[in-house]
C-alpha positions in Angstrom: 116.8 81.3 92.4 113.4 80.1 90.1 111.9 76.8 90.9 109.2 76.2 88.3 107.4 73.2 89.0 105.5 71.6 85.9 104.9 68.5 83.5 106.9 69.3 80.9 110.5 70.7 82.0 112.1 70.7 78.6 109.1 72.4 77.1 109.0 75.2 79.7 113.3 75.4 79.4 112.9 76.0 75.2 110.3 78.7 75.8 112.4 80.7 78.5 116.2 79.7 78.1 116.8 83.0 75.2 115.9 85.7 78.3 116.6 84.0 81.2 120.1 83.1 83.3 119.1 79.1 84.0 121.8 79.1 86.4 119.3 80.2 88.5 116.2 77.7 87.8 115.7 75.0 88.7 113.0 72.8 87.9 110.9 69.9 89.6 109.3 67.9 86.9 105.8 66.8 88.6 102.1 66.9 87.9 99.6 69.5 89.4 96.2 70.0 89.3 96.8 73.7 89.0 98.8 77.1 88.6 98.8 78.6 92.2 101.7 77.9 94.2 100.5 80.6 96.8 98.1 78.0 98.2 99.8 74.6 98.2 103.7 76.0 98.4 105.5 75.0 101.9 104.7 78.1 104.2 108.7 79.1 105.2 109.4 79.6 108.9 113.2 80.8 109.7 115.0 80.0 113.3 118.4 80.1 114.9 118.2 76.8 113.6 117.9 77.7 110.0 114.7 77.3 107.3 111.7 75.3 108.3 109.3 74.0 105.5 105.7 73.4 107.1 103.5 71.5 104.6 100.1 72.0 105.3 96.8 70.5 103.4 95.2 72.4 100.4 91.7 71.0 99.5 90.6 73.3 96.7 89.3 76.2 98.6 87.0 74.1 100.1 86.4 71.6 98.5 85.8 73.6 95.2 88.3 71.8 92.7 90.5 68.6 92.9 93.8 69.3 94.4 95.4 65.8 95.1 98.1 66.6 92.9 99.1 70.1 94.1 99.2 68.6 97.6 102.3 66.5 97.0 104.3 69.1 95.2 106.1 70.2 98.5 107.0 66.6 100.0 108.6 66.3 96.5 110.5 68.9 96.1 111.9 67.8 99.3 112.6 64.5 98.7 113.9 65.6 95.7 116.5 67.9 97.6 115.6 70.5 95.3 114.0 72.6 98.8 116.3 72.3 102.0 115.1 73.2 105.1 113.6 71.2 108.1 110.2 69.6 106.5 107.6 70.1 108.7 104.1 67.8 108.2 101.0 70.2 108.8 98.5 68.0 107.0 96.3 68.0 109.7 95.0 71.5 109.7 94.0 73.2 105.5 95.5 76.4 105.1 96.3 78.3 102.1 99.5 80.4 102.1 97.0 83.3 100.1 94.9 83.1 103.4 97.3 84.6 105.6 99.1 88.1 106.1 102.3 88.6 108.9 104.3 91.4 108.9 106.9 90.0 110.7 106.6 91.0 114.0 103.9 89.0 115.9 100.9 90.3 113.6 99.2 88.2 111.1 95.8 89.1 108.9 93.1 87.1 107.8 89.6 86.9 106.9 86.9 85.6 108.9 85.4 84.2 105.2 88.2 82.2 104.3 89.6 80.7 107.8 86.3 79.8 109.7 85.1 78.1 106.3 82.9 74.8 107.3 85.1 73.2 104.4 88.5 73.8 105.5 88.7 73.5 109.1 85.3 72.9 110.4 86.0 70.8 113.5 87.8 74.3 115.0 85.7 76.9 116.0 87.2 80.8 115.7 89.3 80.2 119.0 90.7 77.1 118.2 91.9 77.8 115.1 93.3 81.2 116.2 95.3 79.4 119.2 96.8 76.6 116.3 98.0 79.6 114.2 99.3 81.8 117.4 101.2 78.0 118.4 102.4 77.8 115.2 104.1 80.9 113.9 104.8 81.9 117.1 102.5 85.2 117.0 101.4 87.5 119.4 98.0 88.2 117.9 95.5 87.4 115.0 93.9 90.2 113.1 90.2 89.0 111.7 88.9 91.2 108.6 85.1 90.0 109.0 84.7 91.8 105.3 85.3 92.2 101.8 85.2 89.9 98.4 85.6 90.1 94.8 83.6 89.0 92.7 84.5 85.9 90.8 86.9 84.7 93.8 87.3 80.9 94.4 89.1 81.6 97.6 86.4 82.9 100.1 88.1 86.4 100.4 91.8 85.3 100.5 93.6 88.5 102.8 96.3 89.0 99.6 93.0 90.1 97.2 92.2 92.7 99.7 95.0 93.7 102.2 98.3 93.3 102.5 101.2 94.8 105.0 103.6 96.8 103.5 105.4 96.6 106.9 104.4 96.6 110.7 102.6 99.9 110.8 100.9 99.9 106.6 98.8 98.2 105.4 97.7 99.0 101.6 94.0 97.6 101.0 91.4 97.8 97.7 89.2 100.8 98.0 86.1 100.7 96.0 84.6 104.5 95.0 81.7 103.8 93.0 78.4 103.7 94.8 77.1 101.3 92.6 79.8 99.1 92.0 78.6 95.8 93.9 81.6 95.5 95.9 81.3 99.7 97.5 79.4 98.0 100.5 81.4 95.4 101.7 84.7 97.1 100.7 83.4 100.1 102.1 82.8 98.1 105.9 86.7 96.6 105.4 88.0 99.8 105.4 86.2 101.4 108.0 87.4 97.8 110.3 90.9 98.4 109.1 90.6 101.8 110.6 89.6 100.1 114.3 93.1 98.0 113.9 95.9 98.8 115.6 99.8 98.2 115.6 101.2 96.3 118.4 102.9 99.6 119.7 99.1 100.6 119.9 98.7 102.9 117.0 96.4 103.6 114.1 97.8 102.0 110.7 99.1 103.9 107.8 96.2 102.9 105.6 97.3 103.5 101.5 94.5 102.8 99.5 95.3 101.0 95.8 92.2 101.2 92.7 89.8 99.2 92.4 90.2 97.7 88.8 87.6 98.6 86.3 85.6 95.6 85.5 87.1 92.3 83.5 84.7 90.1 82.6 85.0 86.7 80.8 81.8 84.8 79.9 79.6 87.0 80.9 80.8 86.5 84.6 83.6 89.7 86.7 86.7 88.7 87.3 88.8 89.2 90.8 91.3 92.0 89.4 92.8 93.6 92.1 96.1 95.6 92.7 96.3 93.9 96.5 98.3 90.5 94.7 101.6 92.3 94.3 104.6 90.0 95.1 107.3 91.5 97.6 111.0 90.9 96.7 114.3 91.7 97.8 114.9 95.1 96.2 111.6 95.1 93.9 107.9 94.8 94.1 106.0 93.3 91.2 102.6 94.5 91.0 99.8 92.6 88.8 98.8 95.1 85.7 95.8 94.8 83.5 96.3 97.3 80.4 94.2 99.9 82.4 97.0 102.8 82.4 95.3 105.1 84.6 94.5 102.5 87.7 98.1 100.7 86.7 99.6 104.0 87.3 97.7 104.9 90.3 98.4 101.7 91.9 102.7 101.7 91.3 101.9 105.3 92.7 100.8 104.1 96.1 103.4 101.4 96.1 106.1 103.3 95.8 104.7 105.7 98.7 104.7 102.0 100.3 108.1 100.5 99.8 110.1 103.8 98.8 113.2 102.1 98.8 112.2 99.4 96.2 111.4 99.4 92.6 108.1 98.8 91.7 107.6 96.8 88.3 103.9 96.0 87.0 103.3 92.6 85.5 100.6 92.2 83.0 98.5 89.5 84.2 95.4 89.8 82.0 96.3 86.1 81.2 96.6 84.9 85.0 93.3 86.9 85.8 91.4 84.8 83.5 92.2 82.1 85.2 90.7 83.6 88.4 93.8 84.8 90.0 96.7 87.2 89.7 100.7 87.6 90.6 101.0 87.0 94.2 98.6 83.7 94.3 100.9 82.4 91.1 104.1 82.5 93.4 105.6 81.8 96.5 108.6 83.0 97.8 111.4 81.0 99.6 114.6 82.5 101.9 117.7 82.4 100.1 119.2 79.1 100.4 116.3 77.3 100.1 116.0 76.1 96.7 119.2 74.6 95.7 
């Protein structure tokens, strides 16, 4: 099931209805401020008791661009029945869903950039805002990445640009190769941090490293490409693209080695990337039975 959340319904229905089953869409007309549903969409907790939607504040990456309009798309959709699930009010604390990495099992990633922020959360120091994230997914431990950024991120070094669990013991993460590419340095000190992390059962991670992405540029200023933003599914993983077949190849390569048992599809996303982001911060992903 498709929810696609936009201003114009009909408009967005005539472009897609010739290739696409719209038993399976469903749309909530509303206005937004902009295209990522990673950062504003209802962060999904599941329970004996079923789905729980917990809404919490976006503010524009700190503060960066309005987002009044992004942050009612949630309570919306609920009122509008068109997302079941216990609605859960988080306002009170900002967090982006691109800002945050679980694999499931007690574990969640972050970056010490994006979640100590002075704009987002700056009443909480580190510990605080740890303990409010261990309360409220129920974790057993925080990971903090203390580096790595693309250039041309709004997002103060949101985890899915850089890292991402592929289950409880890989993580696949950007590696940068060129000395003089400006991110080698900080990329270079991420990867030797996600070498000091360990799995819960007290091991070394299986690190895969993905490409960097050969430089986009638009106005004279780099865009974030990165191969990191790949959206996991049931039985497929799509994987952003940008008409570069050697790093597009290289990256489904070490996806595959990542989830062997699911198809790996790349998605060109030149268009998304232009726009500053890329697959994964476009979407968000619900249980079944949560759009209806």
């Amino acid at each position: 099931m498709l929810l696609i959340v936009t201003p114009e319904p009909e408009e967005v229905r005539k472009q897609i209805s010739a290739t696409v089953d719209m038993d399976n869409v469903r749309f909530l007309k509303c206005e937004t401020n902009d295209t990522w549903a990673r950062d504003h969409g209802a962060v999904t907790m599941v329970d004996t008791d079923g789905p729980s939607l917990l809404d919490f504040t976006f503010n524009g990456w700190g503060l960066k661009f309005a987002s009044d309009k992004d942050n009612q798309i949630t309570r919306r959709a609920v009122e509008a029945e068109i997302l079941k699930g216990r609605y859960i009010n988080r306002l009170g604390f900002v967090l982006e869903g691109g800002s945050i990495e679980s694999d499931g099992m007690g574990t969640l990633l972050t970056t010490s950039e994006c979640l100590l922020s002075p704009n987002r959360n700056g009443q909480l120091n580190k510990v605080e805002i740890e303990e409010y994230l261990r309360s409220t997914f129920h974790l057993e431990r925080v990971l903090w990445l203390d580096y790595g950024y693309l250039a041309g991120d709004d997002t103060d070094s949101h985890i899915d640009t850089l890292a991402r669990f592929c289950s409880p013991d890989t993580i696949a993460y950007v590696q940068c190769r060129d000395v003089n590419d400006e991110h080698y340095e900080e990329l270079h000190r991420m990867e030797e941090q996600l070498k000091t992390f360990r799995t819960l059962a007290g091991e070394p991670y299986r690190l895969l490293a993905l490409p960097m992405a050969d430089k986009i540029e638009a106005e004279g200023e780099r865009l974030p490409a990165t191969y990191a933003n790949f959206l996991i599914m049931n039985d497929a993983v799509l994987y952003p693209t940008y008409n570069q077949p050697e790093n597009d190849m290289h990256a489904k390569e070490v996806l595959q080695m990542a989830f062997p048992k699911h198809e790996i599809v790349g998605v060109d996303c030149r268009a998304l990337i232009k726009q500053h982001g890329s697959l994964h911060c476009v979407t968000m992903q619900y249980p079944i039975g949560v759009i209806r």
